[in-house]
Every structure is written in C-alpha cells, then in structure tokens.
C-alpha positions in Angstrom: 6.9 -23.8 1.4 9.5 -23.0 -1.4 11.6 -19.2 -1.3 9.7 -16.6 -2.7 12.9 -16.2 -5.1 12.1 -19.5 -6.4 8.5 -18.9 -7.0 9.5 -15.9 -9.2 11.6 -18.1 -10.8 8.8 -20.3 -12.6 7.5 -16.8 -13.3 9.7 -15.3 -15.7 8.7 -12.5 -17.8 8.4 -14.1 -20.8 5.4 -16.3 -19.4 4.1 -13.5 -18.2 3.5 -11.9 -21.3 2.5 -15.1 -23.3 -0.5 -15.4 -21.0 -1.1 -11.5 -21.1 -1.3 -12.2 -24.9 -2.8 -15.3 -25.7 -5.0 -16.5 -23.0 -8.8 -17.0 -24.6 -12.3 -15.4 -23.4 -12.6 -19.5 -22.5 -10.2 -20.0 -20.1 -10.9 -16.0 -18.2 -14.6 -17.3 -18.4 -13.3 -21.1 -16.9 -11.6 -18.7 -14.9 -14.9 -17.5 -13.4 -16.5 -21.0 -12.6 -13.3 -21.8 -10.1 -13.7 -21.2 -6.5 -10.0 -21.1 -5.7 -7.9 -19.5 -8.1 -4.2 -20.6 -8.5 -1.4 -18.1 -10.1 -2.1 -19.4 -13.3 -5.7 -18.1 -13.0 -5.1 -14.6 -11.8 -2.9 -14.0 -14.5 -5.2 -15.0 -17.2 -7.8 -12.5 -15.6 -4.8 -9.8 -15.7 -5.1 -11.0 -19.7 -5.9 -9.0 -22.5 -9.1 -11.0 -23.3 -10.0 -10.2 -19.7 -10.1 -6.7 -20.7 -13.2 -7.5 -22.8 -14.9 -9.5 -20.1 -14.9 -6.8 -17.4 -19.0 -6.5 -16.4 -18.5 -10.9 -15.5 -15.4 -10.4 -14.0 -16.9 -7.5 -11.5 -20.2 -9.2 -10.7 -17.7 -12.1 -9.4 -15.8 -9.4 -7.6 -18.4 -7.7 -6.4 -19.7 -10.7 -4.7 -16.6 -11.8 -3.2 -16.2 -8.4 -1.6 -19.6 -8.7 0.1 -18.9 -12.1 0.7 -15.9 -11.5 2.8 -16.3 -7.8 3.8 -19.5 -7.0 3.8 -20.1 -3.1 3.2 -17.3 -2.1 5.5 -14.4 0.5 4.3 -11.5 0.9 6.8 -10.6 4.8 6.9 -6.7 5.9 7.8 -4.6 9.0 7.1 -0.6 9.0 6.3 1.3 11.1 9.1 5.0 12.4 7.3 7.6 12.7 9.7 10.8 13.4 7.9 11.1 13.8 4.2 15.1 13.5 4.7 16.4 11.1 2.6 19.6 9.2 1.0 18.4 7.8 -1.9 18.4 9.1 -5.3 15.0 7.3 -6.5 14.4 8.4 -10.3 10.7 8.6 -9.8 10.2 10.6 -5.9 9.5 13.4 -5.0 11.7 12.4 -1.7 14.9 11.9 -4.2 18.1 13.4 -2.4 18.9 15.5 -5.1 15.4 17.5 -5.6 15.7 20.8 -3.7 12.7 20.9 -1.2 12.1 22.5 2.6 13.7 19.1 4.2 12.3 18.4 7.5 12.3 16.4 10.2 10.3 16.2 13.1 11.4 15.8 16.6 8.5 13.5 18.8 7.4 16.4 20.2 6.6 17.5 16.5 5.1 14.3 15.6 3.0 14.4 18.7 1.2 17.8 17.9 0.6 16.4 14.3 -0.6 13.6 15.3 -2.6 15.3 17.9 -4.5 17.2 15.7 -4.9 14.2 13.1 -6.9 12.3 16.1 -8.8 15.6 17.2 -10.6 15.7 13.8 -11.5 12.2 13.9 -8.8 10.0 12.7 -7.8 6.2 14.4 -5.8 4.8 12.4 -2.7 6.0 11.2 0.5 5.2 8.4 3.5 6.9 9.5 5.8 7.5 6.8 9.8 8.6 6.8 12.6 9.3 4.5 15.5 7.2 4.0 18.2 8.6 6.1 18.8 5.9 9.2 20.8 8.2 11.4 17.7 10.6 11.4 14.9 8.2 10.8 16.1 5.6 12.9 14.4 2.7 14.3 14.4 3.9 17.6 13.2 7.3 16.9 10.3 5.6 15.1 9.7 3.7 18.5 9.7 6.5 20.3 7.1 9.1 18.0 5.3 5.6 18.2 5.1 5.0 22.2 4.4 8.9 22.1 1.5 8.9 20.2 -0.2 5.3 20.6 -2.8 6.5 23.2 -4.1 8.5 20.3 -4.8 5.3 17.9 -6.4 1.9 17.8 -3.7 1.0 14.8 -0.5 2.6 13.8 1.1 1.2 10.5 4.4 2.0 9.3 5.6 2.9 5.3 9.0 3.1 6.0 12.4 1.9 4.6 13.1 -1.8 4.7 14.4 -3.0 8.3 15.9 -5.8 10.1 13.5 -8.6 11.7 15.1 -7.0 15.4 14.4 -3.5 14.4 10.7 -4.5 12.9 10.1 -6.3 16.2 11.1 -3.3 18.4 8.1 -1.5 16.4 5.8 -4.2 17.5 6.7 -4.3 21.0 6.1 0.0 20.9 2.8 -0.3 19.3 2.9 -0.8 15.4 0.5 -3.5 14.1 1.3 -3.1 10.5 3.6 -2.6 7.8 3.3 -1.2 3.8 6.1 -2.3 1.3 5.9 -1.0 -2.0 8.6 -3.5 -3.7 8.0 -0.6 -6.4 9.1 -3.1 -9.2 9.7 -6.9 -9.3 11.9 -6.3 -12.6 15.3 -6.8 -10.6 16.8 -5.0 -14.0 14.7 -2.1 -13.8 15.1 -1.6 -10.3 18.8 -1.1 -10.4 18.2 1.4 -12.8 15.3 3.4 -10.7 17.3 3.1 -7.8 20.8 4.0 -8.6 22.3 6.0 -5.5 21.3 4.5 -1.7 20.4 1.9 0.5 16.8 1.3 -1.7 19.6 -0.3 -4.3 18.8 -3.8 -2.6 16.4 -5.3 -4.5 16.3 -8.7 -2.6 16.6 -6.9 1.2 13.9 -4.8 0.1 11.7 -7.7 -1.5 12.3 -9.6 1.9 10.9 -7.2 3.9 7.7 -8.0 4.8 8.8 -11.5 5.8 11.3 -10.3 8.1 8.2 -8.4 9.4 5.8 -10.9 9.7 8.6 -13.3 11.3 9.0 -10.4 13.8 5.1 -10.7 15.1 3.6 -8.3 12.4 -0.3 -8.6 12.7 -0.6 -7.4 9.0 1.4 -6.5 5.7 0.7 -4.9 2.7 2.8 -5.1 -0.6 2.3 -3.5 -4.1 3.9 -1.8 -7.0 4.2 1.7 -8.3 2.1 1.2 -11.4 3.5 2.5 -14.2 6.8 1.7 -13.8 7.2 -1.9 -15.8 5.1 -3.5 -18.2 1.2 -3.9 -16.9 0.9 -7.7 -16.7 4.8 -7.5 -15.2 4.6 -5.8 -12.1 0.5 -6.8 -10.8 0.9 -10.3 -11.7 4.0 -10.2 -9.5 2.2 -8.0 -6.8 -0.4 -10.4 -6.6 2.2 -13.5 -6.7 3.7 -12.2 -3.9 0.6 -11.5 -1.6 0.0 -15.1 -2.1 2.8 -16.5 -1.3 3.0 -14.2 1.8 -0.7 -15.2 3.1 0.3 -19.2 2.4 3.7 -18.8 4.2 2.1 -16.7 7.2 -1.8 -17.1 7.6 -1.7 -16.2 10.6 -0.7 -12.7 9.3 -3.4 -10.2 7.3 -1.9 -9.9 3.7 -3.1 -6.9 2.1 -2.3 -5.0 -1.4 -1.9 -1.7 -1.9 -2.3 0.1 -6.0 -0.5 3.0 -6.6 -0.2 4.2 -10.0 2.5 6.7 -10.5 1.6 10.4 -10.0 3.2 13.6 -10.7 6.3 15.0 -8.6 9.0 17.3 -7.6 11.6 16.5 -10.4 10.7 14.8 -14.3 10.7 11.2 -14.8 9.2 9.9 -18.1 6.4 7.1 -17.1 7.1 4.9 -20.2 4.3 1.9 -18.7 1.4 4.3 -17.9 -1.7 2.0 -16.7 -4.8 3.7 -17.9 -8.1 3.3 -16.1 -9.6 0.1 -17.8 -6.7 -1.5 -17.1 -6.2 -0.4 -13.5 -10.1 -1.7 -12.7 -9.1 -5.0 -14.4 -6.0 -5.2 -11.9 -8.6 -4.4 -8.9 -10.5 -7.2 -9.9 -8.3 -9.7 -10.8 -6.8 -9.3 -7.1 -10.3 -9.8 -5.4 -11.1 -12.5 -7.5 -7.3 -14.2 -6.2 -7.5 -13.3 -3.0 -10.4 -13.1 -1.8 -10.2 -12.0 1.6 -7.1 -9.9 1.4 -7.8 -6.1 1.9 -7.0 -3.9 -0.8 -6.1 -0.7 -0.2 -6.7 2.7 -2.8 -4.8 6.3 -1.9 -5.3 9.6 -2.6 -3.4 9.2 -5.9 -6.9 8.3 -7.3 -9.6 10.8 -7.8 -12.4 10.8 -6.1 -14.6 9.3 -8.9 -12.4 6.2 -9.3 -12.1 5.6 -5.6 -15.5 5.4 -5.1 -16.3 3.2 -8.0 -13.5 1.0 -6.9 -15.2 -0.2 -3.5 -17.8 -2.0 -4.9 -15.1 -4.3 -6.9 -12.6 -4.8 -4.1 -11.0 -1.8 -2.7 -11.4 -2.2 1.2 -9.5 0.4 2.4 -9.1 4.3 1.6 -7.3 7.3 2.7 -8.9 10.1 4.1 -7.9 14.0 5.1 -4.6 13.1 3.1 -1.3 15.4 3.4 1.9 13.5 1.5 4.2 16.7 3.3 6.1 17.0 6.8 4.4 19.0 8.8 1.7 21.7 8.9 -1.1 20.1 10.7 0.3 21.1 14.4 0.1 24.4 15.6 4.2 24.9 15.7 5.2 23.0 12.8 6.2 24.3 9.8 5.9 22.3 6.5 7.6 21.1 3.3 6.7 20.3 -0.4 4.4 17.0 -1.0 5.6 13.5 -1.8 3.2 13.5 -4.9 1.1 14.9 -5.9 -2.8 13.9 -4.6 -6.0 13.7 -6.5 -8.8 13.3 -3.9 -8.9 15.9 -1.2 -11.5 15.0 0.7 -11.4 15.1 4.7 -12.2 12.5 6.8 -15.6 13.6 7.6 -16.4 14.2 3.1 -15.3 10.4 3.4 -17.3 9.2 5.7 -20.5 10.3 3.9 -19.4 9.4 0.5 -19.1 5.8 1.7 -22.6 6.4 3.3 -23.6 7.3 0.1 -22.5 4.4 -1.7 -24.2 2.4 0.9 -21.4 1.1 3.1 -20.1 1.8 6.3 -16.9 3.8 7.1 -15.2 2.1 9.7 -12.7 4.3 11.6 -11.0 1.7 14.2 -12.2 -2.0 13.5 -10.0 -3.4 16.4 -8.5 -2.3 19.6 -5.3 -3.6 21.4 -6.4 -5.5 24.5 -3.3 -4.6 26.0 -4.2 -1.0 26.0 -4.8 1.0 29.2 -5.2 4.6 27.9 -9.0 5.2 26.2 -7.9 8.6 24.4 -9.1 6.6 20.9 -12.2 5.2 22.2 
C-alpha cells in the first residue's frame, strides 16, 4: 500500500478544484450507477453539479445507510478533563493565550464526572484534554481511564497526537478508540493556524491515527474543522484519508467525524464558511464512498440538522453534551466551553428523538469480553 503522503501527492489542490468545478451532472449521475466508488468518484459527488443533484444522491445514501446500518444510532457524550493547554491554535477556544478558569482534574475528579455521566444513562464516552503533556500526560490518561472503565462498555480518546507506545498503553488500560481532527490537510494553512506549540507538526499529527491503529486501536475516526480551507479542499481530503486508513488497516473501524467551525472564546474570521447545502452534500458524498464507515455528527449542529442528517449517513450523535471541565460531579468546579454548542438535548431528549425518526438509539453496541466488573450492564 503506498504512504498516505504519496496518495496526497496525486491529489494536489489544483485537481481538486478542477473536478469541484467542472465535473458534469453525467459523470455525478455515472457516479450513482457504480457500486464501489474510487477517489475520483467521491470527489465528483463533492462537485458543484452535485450540488444540483442532491434528492438522487440521498436516495443512494439513504439506502446505503440502511443497507449497512440498519436504523441504529450509536449515542456517546465527551467527558473534559483538563482544558490546560500549550498551543496557541487561532481558531480554539482552548488557545493558551485566551483567559479562561483553566482546570484540570485530578482522577478522583474525573471519576465523580464520569460517575454522574454513567448514572444518567450514558455508556460510551470521548474523553477529551488540553495540550499540555506534563499535565495531560499519557499516563494520567491511563489512570482516569483504569479508574473509570467499570463505568463504560467503550471509552474513546480526542486527545493530542501520541506515540504508537503511549497509544498502546491506552489500549492495554481500556480505550477502544481514538478521534483525530487533522483540522486541515492544507500543510500551508496549518502552519499558519497553528503558530505556537506541539500541534505545529503537521505530518506527526496527520500520522496519528496510524500510529494508533498500529498500536491495536479497535477504531479511528478522522475529520476536518469545516470552515477552515476551501470546501472541496479539506472533505475531499477527509474522505481520501478515511480510505486509505480502512484499505491499509481493515481490520480497524474507520470512522469520520464533521465539524464545522463554531463560535469561541477569542475572534477568528472563518473566511471558508460551509453553509448547509453544502455540508449535506459532504454527508452524502462520504456514505456513498464509504459505505460502511460510521459517521459521526456533534452538538455543533442544531438539533434540526442532526436529525435530518441520520437518514443520509450520520451514524453516530452526541448526547447530554458539556464542551467545559468540570461541573457535572458534586465537588467539581467548572470552566468556560470549548465551543460553543447548538443542540442541548440530554441523553434521554435523544433517545426519543431517534425513536421518533424511526430508529433505535443504541447506548453500548459491544462489550469487552475481558471485562469482569457489570457496573455498565
């Protein structure tokens, strides 16, 4: 299998945007006849004659996501532990230099948050962290994980980029997955977004994931911060890379998360906004390319959107959603938000909106057979 690096490299932008431009409502619509798409094909539905072919391109959708999924959406909730952080990232809330209540919890902390998160229902959980290793390390991760794993069937980690040893130490305390936002592929741009920090990496951020799934990763899930590049720039790449991921590793569950940029603590000018039309296109265009990779759709969304966006592909929602440290257990104080969320729905106003829409909210869809402790049955 050739480097991801080199598969970008046939990619340029350029291409990109002559395909964006000029593919015909032939080709989507030959498109639409194929079984297995190839890059060439997803781009052309990311097109801008795409755009005017959207009702064929979601009855496709629609029946892949039935086809592969059934009428099952997989519920989680985010779980902040530290919002410390080194890096100077123009776009976050997190940035070093916005003044906000910094915390960070010890594992006692995280073990009444997550306490309380499990309590009201939830199984599956994303813990998320700062940028500041000597806090935030590794091993502190592994132990708010060990401390907490009798609460969960999964535990997922949105954290900064780590070595294959540290990513396998995770596994071997209990996390089953990883998110990577790669935020950009423009390597330009995201020198520019990331000027002070450890984030500057572009290519030890980008080969993240693998390093997980070489570490014994059961799933990954990669996307880009909408809003920041070019439309047909960033998804095409998102998509490029999920593919190139779930060829390299199938024995690894490749999924795709779609944030588009909200607002935060600080100003940064969103020069790329992605507006709704658009951003169903990109949903999709990703179902009809991969068709059995989940995709995932957060809180950034409203409500309306979120729900309109499981029928086409989305797989995978957030639910009783807090983007701040702390607050949830009985001792813990809290701090500002990450972002700024949309749909405030708990768990339970989830779980009966998906009933309304006719599908069925999963809350744990596996169990670790290694498991002795039944707190999360």
């Amino acid at each position: 299998m050739q480097a991801l690096s080199e598969l970008f490299a046939k990619w340029p932008s350029e291409r990109r945007r002559d395909v964006y431009e000029n593919a015909s409502k032939e080709q989507v619509l030959r498109v639409l006849d194929k079984q297995i798409l190839d890059p060439m094909d997803f781009l052309t539905l990311l097109s801008k004659s795409a755009l005017e072919l959207l009702e064929p391109i979601a009855q496709k959708a629609h029946s892949l996501t039935l086809r592969y999924f059934g009428r099952a959406v997989n519920l989680f909730t985010p779980l902040y532990i530290s919002n410390i952080c080194t890096n100077q990232c123009r776009y976050c809330g997190f940035n070093a230099k916005n003044h906000l209540t910094r915390i960070h919890l010890s594992v006692d902390e995280a073990f009444q948050e997550a306490k309380a998160l499990h309590d009201v229902g939830h199984r599956h959980i994303l813990l998320l962290t700062g940028d500041a290793p000597k806090l935030s390390s590794p091993s502190y991760m592994a132990d708010v994980v060990r401390a907490i794993k009798p609460f969960f069937a999964s535990i997922g980690i949105e954290v900064y980029s780590l070595t294959e040893q540290d990513y396998a130490m995770l596994v071997q305390a209990g996390v089953d997955n990883m998110t990577m936002f790669q935020e950009t592929y423009d390597p330009t741009l995201y020198e520019w977004l990331h000027p002070v920090g450890p984030k500057h990496d572009y290519h030890y951020r980008l080969n993240a994931p693998e390093r997980a799934a070489k570490a014994g990763m059961r799933s990954l899930g990669v996307g880009a911060l909408l809003g920041l590049a070019p439309y047909e720039q960033d998804t095409f790449a998102t998509g490029l890379h999920a593919w190139w991921l779930s060829r390299s590793y199938p024995g690894v569950d490749i999924g795709i998360s779609i944030p588009r940029i909200c607002p935060h603590e600080g100003e940064f000018t969103v020069n790329n906004a992605v507006d709704d039309r658009h951003f169903v296109q990109y949903v999709m265009a990703l179902r009809c390319f991969l068709p059995r990779s989940p995709i995932t759709c957060s809180t950034r969304e409203s409500a309306f959107m979120r729900d309109h966006l499981i029928p086409l592909g989305v797989t995978r929602v957030s639910a009783g959603v807090s983007t701040a440290v702390g607050g949830r257990g009985s001792d813990t104080q809290t701090s500002e938000g990450q972002f700024e969320i949309t749909d405030h729905r708990s768990l339970s106003q989830m779980i009966q909106a998906i009933h309304d829409l006719g599908y069925q909210a999963v809350i744990k869809d596996w169990e670790d057979p290694t498991a002795t402790n039944s707190a999360c049955a």
